[in-house]
MARTORTI-353492 format. One record per residue (C-alpha): residue number from 1; z, y, x. Coordinates in pm, whole numbers, always signed. Layout:
// residues N
num Z Y X
NUM Z Y X
...
//
This chain:
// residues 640
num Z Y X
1 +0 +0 +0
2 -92 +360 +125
3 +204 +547 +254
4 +136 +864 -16
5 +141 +612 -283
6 +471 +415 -202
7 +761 +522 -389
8 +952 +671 -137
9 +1333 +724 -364
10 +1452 +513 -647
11 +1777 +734 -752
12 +1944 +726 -1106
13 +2157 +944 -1242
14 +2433 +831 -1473
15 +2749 +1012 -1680
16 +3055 +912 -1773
17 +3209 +930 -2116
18 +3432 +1256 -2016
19 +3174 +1393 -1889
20 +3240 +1798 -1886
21 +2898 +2021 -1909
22 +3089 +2358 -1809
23 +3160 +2132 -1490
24 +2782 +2150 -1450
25 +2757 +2514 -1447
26 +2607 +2607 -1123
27 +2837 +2824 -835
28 +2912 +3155 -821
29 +2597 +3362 -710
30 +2635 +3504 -360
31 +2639 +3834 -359
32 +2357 +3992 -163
33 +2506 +4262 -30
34 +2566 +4305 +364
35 +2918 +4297 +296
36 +2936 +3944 +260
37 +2998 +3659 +507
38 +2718 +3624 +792
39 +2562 +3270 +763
40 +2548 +3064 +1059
41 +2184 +2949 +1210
42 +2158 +2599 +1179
43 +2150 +2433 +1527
44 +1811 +2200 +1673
45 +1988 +1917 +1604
46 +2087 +1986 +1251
47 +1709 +2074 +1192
48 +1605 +1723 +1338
49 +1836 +1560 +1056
50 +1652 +1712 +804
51 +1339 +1595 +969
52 +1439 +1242 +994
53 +1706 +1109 +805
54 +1722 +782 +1043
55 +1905 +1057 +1303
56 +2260 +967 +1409
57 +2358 +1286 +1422
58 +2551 +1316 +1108
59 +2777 +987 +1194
60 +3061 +1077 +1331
61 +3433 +1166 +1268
62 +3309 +1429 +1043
63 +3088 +1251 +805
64 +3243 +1107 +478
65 +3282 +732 +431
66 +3380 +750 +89
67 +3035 +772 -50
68 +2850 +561 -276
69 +2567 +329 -100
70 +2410 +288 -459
71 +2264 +665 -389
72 +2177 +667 -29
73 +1849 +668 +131
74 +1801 +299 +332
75 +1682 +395 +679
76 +1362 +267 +757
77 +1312 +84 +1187
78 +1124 +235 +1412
79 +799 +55 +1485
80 +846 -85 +1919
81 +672 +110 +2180
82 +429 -95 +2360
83 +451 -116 +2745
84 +168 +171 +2775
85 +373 +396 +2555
86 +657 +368 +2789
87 +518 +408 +3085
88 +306 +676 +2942
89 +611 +878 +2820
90 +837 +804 +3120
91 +500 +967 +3352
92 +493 +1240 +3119
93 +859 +1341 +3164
94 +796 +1291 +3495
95 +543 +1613 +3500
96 +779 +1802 +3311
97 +1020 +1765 +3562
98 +1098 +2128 +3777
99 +878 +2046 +4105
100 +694 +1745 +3959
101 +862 +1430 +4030
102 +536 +1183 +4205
103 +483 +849 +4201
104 +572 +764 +4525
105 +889 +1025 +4574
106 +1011 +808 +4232
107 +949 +440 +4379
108 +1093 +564 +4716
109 +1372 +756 +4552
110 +1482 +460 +4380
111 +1490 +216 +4681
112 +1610 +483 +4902
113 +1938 +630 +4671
114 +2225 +628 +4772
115 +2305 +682 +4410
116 +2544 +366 +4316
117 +2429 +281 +3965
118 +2038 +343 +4171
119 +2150 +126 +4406
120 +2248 -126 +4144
121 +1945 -129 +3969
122 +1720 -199 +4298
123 +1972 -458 +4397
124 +1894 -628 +4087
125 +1564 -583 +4171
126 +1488 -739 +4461
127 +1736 -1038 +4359
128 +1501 -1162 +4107
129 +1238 -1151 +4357
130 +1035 -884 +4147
131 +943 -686 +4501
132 +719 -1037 +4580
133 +570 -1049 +4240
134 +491 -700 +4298
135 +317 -716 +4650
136 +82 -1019 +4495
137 +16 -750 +4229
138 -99 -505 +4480
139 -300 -750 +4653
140 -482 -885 +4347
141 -570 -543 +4221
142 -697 -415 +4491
143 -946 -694 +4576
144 -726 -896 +4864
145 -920 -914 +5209
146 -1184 -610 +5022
147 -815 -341 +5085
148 -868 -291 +5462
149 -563 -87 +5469
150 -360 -333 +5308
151 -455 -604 +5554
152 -392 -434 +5851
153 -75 -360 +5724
154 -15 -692 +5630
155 -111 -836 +5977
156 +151 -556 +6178
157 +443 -634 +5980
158 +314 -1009 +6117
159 +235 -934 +6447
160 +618 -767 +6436
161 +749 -1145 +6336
162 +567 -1335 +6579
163 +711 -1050 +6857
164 +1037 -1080 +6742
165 +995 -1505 +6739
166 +884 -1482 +7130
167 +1128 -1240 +7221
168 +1394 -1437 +7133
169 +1304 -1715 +7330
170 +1152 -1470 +7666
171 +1297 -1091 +7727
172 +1533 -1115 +7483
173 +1689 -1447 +7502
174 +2037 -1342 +7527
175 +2080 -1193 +7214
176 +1915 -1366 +6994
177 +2034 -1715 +6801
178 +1815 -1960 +7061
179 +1937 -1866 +7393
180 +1998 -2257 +7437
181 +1631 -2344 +7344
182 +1533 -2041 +7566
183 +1737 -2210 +7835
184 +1565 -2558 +7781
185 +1225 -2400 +7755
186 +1244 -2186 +8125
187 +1302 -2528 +8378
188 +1277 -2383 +8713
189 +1110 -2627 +8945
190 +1408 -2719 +9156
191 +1576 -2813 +8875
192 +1260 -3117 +8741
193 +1412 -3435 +8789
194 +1385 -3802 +8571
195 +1542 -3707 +8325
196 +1325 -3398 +8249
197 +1020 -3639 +8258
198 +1187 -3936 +8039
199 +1304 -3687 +7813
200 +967 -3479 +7716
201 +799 -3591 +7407
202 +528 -3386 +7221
203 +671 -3406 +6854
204 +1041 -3314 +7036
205 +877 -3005 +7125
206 +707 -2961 +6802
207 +989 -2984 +6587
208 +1196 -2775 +6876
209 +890 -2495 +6798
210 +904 -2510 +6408
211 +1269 -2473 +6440
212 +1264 -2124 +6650
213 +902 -2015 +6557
214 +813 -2098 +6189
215 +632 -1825 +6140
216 +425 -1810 +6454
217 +352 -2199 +6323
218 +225 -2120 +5963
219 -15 -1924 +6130
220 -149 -2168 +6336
221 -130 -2439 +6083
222 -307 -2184 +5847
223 -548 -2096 +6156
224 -622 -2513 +6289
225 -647 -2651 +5942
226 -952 -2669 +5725
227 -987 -2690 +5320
228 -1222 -2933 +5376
229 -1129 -3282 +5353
230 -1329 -3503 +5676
231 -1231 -3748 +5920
232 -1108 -3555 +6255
233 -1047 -3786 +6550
234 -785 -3493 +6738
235 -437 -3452 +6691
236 -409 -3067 +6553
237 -31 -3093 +6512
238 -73 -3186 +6945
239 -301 -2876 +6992
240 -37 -2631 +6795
241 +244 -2746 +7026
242 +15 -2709 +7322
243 -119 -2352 +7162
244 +246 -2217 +7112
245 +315 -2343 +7474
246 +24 -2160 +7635
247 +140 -1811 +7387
248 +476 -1852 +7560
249 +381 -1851 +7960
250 +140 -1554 +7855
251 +451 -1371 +7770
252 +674 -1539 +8018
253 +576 -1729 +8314
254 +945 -1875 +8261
255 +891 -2030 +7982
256 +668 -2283 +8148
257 +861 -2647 +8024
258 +516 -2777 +7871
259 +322 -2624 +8158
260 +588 -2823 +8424
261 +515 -3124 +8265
262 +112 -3071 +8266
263 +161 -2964 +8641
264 +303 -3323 +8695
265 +68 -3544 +8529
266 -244 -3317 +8696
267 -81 -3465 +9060
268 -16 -3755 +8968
269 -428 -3797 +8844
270 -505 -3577 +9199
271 -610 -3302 +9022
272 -714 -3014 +9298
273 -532 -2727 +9392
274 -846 -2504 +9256
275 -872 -2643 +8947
276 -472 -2653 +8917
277 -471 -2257 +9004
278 -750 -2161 +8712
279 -583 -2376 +8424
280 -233 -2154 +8543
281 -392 -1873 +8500
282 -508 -2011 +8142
283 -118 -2092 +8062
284 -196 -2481 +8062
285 -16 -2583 +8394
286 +231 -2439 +8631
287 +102 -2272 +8976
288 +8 -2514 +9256
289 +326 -2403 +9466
290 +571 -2442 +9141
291 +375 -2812 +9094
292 +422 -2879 +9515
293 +837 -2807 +9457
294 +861 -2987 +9134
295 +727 -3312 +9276
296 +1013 -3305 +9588
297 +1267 -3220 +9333
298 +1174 -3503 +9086
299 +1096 -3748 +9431
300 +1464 -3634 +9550
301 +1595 -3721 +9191
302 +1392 -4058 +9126
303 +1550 -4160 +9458
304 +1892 -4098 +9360
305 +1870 -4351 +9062
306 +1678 -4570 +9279
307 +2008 -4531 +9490
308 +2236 -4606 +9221
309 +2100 -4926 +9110
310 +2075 -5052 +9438
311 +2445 -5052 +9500
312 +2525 -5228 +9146
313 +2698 -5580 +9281
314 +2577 -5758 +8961
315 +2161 -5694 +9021
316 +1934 -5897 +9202
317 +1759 -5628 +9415
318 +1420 -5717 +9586
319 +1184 -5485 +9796
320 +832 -5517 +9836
321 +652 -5337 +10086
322 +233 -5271 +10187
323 +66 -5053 +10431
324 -218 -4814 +10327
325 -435 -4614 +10538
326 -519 -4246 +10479
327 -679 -3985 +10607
328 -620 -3600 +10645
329 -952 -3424 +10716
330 -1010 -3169 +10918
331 -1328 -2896 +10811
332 -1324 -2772 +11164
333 -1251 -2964 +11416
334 -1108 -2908 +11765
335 -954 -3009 +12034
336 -581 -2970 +11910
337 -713 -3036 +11530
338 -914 -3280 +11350
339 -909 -3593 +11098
340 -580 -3801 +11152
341 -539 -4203 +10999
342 -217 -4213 +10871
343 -31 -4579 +10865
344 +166 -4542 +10582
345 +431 -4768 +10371
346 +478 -4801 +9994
347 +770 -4961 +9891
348 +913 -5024 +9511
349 +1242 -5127 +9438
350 +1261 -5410 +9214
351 +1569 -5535 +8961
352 +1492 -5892 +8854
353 +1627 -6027 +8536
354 +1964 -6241 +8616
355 +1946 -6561 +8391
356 +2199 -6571 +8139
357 +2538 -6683 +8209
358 +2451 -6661 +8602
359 +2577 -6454 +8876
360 +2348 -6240 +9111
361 +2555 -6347 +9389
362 +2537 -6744 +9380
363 +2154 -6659 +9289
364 +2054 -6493 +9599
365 +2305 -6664 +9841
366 +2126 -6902 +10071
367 +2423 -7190 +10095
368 +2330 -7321 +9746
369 +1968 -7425 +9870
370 +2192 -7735 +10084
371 +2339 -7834 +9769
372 +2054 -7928 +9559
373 +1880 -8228 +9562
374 +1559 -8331 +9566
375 +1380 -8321 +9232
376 +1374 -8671 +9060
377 +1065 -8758 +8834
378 +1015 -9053 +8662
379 +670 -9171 +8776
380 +622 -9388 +8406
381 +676 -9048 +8205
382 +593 -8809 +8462
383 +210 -8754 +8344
384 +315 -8773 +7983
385 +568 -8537 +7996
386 +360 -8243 +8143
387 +75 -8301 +7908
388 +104 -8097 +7549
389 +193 -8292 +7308
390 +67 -8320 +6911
391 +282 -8056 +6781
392 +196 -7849 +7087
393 -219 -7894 +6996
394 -139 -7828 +6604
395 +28 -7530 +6689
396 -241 -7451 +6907
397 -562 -7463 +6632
398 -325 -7325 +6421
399 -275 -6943 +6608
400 -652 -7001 +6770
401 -745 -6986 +6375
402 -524 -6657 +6309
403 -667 -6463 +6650
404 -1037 -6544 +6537
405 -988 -6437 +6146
406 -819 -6093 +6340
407 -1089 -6044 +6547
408 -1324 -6080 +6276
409 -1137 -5881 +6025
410 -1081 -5554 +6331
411 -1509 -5617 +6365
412 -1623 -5599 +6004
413 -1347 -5552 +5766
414 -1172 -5212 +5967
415 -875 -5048 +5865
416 -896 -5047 +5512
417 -721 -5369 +5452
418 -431 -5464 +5613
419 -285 -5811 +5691
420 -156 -5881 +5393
421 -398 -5788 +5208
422 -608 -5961 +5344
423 -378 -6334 +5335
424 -390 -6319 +5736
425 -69 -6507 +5885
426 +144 -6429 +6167
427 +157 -6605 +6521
428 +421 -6845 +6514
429 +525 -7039 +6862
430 +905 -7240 +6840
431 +825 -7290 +7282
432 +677 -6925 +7324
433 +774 -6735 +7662
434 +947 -6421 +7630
435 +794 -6079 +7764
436 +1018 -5941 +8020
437 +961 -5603 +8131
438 +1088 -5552 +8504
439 +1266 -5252 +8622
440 +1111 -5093 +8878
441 +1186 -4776 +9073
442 +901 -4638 +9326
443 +1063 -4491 +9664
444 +961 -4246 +9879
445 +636 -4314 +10109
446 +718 -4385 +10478
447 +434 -4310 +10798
448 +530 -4655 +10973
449 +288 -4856 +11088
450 +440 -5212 +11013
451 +186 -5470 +11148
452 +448 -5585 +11429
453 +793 -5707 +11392
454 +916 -5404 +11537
455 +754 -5172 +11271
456 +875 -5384 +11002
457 +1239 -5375 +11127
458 +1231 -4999 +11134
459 +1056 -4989 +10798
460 +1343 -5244 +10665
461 +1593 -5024 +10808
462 +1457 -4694 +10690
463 +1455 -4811 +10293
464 +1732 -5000 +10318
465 +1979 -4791 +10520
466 +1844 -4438 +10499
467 +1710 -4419 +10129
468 +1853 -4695 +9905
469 +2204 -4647 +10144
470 +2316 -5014 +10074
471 +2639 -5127 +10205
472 +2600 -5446 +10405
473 +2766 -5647 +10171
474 +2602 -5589 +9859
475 +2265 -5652 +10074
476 +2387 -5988 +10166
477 +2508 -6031 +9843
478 +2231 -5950 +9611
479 +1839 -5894 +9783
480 +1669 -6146 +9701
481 +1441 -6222 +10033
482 +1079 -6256 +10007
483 +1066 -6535 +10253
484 +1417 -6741 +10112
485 +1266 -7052 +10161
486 +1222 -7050 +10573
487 +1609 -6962 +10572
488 +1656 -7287 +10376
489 +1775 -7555 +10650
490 +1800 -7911 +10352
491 +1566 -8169 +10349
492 +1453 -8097 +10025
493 +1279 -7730 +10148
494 +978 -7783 +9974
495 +1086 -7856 +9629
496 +1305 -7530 +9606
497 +1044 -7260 +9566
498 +1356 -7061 +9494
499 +1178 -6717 +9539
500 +902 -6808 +9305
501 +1129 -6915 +9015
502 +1309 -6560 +9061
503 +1017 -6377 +8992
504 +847 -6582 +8731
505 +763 -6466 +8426
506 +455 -6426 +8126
507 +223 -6208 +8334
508 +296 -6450 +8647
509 +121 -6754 +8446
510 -120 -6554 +8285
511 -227 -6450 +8627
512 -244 -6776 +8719
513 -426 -6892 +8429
514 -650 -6596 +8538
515 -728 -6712 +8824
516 -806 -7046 +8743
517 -1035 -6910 +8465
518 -1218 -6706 +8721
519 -1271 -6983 +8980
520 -1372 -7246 +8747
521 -1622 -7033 +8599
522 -1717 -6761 +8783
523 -2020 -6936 +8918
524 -2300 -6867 +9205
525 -2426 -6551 +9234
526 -2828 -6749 +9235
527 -2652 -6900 +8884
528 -2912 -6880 +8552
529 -2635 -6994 +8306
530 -2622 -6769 +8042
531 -2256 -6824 +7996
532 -2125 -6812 +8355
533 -1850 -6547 +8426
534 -2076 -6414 +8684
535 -2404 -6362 +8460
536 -2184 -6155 +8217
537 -1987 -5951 +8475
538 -2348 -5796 +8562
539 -2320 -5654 +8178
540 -1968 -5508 +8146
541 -1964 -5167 +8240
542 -1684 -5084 +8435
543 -1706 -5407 +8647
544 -1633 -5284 +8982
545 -1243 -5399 +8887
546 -1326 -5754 +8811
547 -1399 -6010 +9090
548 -1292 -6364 +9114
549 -1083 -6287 +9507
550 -841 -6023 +9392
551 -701 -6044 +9046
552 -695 -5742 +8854
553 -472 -5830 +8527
554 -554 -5540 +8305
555 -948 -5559 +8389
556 -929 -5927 +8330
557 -779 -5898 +8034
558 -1011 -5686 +7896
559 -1318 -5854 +8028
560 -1204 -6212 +7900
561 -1167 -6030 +7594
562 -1504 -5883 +7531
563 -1617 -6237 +7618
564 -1429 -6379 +7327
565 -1540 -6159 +7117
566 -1895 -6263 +7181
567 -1836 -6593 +7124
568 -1619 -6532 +6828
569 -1965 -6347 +6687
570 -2202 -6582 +6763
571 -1978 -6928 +6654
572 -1884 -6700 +6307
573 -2334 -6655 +6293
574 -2398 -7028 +6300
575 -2071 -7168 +6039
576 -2239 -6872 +5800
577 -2570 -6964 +5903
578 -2691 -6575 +5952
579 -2918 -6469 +6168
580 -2788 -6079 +6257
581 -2470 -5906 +6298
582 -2568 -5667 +5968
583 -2630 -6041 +5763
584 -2315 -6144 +5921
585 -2101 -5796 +5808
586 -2237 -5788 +5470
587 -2088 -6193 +5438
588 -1781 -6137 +5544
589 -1769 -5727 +5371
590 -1873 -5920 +5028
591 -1610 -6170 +5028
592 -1293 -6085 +5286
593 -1142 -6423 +5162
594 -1358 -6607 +5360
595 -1175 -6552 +5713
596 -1005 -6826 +5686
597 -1271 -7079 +5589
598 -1548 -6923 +5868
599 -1211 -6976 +6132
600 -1138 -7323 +6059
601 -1500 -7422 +6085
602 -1488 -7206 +6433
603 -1216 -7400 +6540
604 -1358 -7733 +6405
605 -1700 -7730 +6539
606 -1670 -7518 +6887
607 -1319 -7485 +6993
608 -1272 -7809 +7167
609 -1083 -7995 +7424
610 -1255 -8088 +7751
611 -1156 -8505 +7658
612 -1313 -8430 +7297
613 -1623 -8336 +7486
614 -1627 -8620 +7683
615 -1557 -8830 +7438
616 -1842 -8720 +7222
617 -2080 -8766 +7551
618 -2149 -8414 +7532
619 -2096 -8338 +7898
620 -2343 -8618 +7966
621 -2644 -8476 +7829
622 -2915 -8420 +8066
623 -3060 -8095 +8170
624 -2863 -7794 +8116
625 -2503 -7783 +7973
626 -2521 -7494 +7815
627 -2347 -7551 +7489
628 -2049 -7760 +7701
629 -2002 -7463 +7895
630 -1967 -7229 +7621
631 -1728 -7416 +7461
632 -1552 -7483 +7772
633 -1483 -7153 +7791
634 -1419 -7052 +7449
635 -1123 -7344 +7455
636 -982 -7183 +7783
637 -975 -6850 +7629
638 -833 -6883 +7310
639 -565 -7095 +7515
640 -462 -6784 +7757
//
């Protein structure tokens, strides 16, 4: 309904029974004349309650609350002011404010008053976080990265957070909360010993860095990380420590605890002192002469340990000792300088593993060698006892079976399907031989020439007396001697091999199985057998560290290995009757069950004993044993 139309007042007007009409006469005219009282002007207020009748002004102490409701006016609610209307009215009493009140002396006059209930208010704000929700406001509206202004001064107030990260770790160290970390990040090189090297570890320092630099760290995260999801082979949480390392020594060259340990694994891979001074001046490694003092302090250190096991009573101590030969060249030669050939020693100090429940001492002393007797083997049982028995050959096929469905599954199947997943079983052995890693401690190099007796006594004396510092006792007590057996006066001497059963261990038959391996089938170098050690060594790449004279276990290994593999490949082509590697993939890629099945046939058809071949007359066929060498060596293999 149109406002003009509504019926604004609904009054009624009612009289009583006693009702008196001279009581309705109207008042006493006021007489006009200037004699009379002077009326009051009615006050701005006043005039505003006739105006509006929703004003307040007319309820207080004065106004009567002994009237009827039945005849007053209901007061109608203001319709809300919308935000605009606010704002628009509190920036228009802002104009009419004497000297014009601005928009920025307002926002800064609010934050900046010292005005309590001011104070109060901005408190409030910036407790509910609205400051943040503003800021995002201000970047939104005016376009982000488009408001040059705005990102400038966005990147100083971060440039003064990464400044004030560093400082507390460089120039200002003291007095800020990580003068510890500060202290643990500025090694001097005097100070580099073991424990500085056993102790580094790159996600130590990483967490150490998001502890003290967070900041500096979202940036780099921010910076190193793309929004696109791919495969990337390199460790970026690696490169940020290694970044925020390098930031450090640009500020500080004291803060240099990454850079030490760089320094030390550049010498130890003989690294040159050019190429050593241009990645210092990069902030990746210390300075050559910080790198030449770090290595004597950390030699001087290593020995000390070296020291203190050597005087422990209760370890079997043993020493071995080679020459090398170097040379120091000389790019002008004269008469008082040129090359030199240096006869030098290397000697490592070696703690062998005391059997259990035995003492060092009885061990290593030479008396017990008189009472032993000689070993007694019953001739009857002797082969028979030394050959593996049925359980030993069913545990055998069993693990050969589980290496070739894992060598097939790491070929074709990849990383996508683990073990279990893919029903593989674990190695089981009730008669397997432990791994035992031996502690050994590298001393000091010695320029000794020890090719006579008398070099070798002063070499003996130098390690044993000068830099390990063993009392005579404990040496007689506990070195094991490299030559025991010629000190070993019963008639039984050759059955002892004392020194070999001290030092035995895995790698010592593997080495031996090695070496058998490699003289059994290395073959002639005029050799045309395709599967002859020698024929494949021409195809392995790095082959200069595999040769049948002098065993080199890690090469070995991983030659052997690439062998197997090979004939893993080709056994896995015939059982599945493909014809290709890709025919082969897509087999085994269509159904992964089939690992199992495709090893059993493996080990069924090619992975045979040398009797089993014999027995089968398959050594006796004339012409070229090609297949009997093949699975010759597969058996031999799988068995290391």
């Amino acid at each position: 309904m149109p406002l003009e139309s509504r019926q604004l007042f609904n009054l009624s007007l009612h009289f009583s029974d006693g009702y008196d009409e001279l009581s309705g006469e109207s008042s006493p005219v006021r007489p006009s004349s200037p004699d009379g009282p002077a009326l009051t002007p009615p006050t701005r207020q006043e005039l505003l309650a006739v105006i509006d009748p929703s004003t307040e002004y007319f309820e207080g102490e004065d106004r009567e609350e002994d009237y009827d409701s039945e005849y007053t006016v209901p007061n109608k609610r203001k319709v809300p002011q919308t935000l605009d209307s606010k704002i628009s009215g509190i920036l228009d009493h802002m104009h009419m404010v004497d000297g014009r009140l601005s928009m920025h002396q307002f926002i800064s006059g609010v934050f900046k008053s010292n005005n309590p209930s001011t104070k109060k208010s901005s408190g409030r704000f910036y407790s509910e976080n609205s400051h943040i929700n503003i800021m995002d406001l201000w970047w939104m509206q005016n376009g982000g990265m488009q408001d040059v202004s705005m990102v400038e001064w966005i990147m100083d107030r971060a440039a003064e957070i990464c400044n004030q990260e560093a400082s507390f770790l460089t120039n200002q160290a003291s007095k800020g909360p990580y003068n510890e970390v500060a202290e643990y990040l500025h090694p001097p090189s005097s100070k580099i010993n073991v424990d500085t090297v056993d102790k580094f570890q790159l996600k130590q320092l990483q967490s150490t860095y998001d502890q003290v630099t967070p900041n500096f760290q979202k940036l780099l995260k921010a910076f190193t990380t793309s929004s696109q999801e791919q495969d990337f082979d390199k460790r970026r949480d690696f490169g940020q420590v290694m970044i925020t390392s390098m930031a450090l020594n640009m500020r500080s060259m004291k803060t240099n605890y990454h850079q030490a340990i760089n320094s030390l694994i550049f010498w130890d891979n003989r690294v040159s002192k050019r190429l050593v001074q241009m990645l210092n001046q990069l902030g990746v490694c210390s300075s050559y002469p910080f790198q030449i003092k770090a290595v004597k302090s950390l030699s001087w250190s290593a020995t000390q340990v070296a020291r203190k096991v050597a005087n422990d009573p209760l370890k079997i101590k043993m020493l071995p000792y080679d020459n090398f030969n170097w040379m120091t060249h000389a790019w002008e030669t004269s008469a008082l300088h040129k090359s030199q050939t240096h006869d030098e020693v290397s000697a490592l100090l070696v703690i062998l593993p005391t059997p259990p429940g035995e003492d060092a001492h009885k061990i290593t002393s030479i008396g017990q060698f008189k009472e032993k007797s000689r070993h007694n083997i019953n001739p009857i049982t002797a082969l028979s006892d030394i050959l593996p028995s049925n359980g030993d050959q069913v545990a055998f096929r069993k693990n050969a079976a589980i290496h070739i469905q894992n060598i097939l599954a790491e070929l074709f199947v990849g990383n996508s399907l683990n073990k279990k997943q893919l029903s593989i079983p674990s190695f089981n052995d009730d008669n397997a031989i432990n791994p035992i890693k031996t502690e050994e401690y590298y001393l000091p190099t010695f320029d000794q020439e020890q090719g006579s007796t008398q070099g070798n006594m002063i070499v003996l004396e130098h390690y044993f007396q000068k830099v390990l510092a063993i009392p005579k006792k404990t040496f007689e007590d506990t070195i094991a001697a490299q030559d025991q057996r010629t000190l070993d006066l019963s008639p039984d001497t050759f059955d002892h091999l004392s020194s070999i059963c001290t030092v035995g261990g895995l790698m010592h038959y593997e080495m031996n199985f090695i070496s058998a391996i490699a003289g059994n089938f290395w073959g002639s170098e005029k050799n045309t057998d395709a599967v002859s050690l020698s024929t494949l060594h021409k195809l392995f790449p790095s082959r200069t560290d595999v040769n049948s004279c002098k065993i080199n276990y890690y090469a070995w290994l991983q030659f052997l290995e690439v062998v197997l593999h090979a004939l893993v490949l080709k056994a896995a082509m015939k059982v599945t009757s493909t014809s290709s590697l890709n025919e082969l993939s897509s087999y085994i890629s269509s159904n992964t069950t089939c690992l199992e099945e495709i090893a059993t046939s493996i080990m069924r058809q090619f992975v045979t004993s040398p009797t089993r071949l014999e027995g089968l007359q398959i050594k006796k066929l004339p012409n070229d044993t090609l297949n009997g060498h093949a699975v010759l060596l597969f058996h031999n293999i799988l068995t290391l």
